[in-house]
C-alpha positions as CSV (number, residue, x, y, z in Angstrom):
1,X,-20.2,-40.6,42.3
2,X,-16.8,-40.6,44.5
3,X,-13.9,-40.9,43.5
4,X,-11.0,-43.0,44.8
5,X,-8.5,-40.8,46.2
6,X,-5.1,-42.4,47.5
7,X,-4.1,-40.3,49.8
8,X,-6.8,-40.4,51.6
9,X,-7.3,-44.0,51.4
10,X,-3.3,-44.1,53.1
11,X,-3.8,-41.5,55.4
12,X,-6.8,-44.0,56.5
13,X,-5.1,-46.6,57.0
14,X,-1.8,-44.9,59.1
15,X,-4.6,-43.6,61.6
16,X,-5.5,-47.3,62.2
17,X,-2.1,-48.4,62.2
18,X,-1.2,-45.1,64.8
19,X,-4.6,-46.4,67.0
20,X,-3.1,-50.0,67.2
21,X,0.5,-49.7,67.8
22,X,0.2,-46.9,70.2
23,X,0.9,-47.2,73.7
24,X,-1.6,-44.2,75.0
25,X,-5.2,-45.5,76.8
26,X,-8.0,-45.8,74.0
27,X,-9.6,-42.5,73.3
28,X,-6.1,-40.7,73.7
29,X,-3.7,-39.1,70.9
30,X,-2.9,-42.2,69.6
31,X,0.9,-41.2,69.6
32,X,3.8,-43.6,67.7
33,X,7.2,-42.6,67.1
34,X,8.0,-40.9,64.1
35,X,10.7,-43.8,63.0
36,X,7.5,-45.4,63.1
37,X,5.2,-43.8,61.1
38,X,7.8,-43.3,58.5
39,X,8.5,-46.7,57.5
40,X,5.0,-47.6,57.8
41,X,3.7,-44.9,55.6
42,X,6.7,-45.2,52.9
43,X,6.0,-48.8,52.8
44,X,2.4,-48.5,52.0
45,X,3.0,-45.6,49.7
46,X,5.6,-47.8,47.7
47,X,3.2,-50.5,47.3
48,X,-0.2,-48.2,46.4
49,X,2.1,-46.8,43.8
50,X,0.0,-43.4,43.5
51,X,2.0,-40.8,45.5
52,X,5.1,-39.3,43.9
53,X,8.5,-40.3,45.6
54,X,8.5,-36.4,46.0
55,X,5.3,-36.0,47.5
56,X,5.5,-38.3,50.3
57,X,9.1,-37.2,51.1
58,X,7.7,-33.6,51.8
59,X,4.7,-35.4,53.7
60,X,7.3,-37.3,56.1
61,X,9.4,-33.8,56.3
62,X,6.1,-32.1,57.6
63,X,4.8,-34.6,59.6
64,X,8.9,-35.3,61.1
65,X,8.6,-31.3,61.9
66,X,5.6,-31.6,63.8
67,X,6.8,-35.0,65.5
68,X,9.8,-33.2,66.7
69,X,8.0,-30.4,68.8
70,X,6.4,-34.1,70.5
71,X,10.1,-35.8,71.7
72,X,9.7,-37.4,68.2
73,X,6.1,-38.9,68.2
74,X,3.6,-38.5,65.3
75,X,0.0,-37.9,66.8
76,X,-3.5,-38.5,64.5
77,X,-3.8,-34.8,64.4
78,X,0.0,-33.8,62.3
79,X,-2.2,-35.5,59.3
């Protein structure tokens, strides 16, 4: 029996969202800019409902960390 994780089931659907709005040749990093990923990922984290506010604001703060070190772009592997 699985069980329905959240998270996971987010984190799912921001890699799709990264592999279709990218700009990079299919196969590559996948790479979209952290303003982005941000307001894609809190939308769909405010809808889902599951994720603590606080949770998903350290999420973004890790994932805006390793964005930074990339001139600001989120790539599949930060999550």
């Amino acid at each position: 029996i699985s069980c329905w994780n959240p998270l996971q089931s987010l984190l799912s659907s921001m890699k799709q969202a990264c592999e279709l709005l990218t700009s990079d040749p299919e196969g590559g990093a996948a790479r979209i800019p952290f303003e982005t990923f941000s307001f894609l990922y809190s939308y769909l984290a405010s809808i889902d409902g599951e994720i603590p506010e606080t949770e998903r604001e350290a999420f973004l703060q890790g994932i805006k960390d390793q964005a930074d070190k990339h001139s600001g772009m989120v790539l599949l592997r930060h999550f």
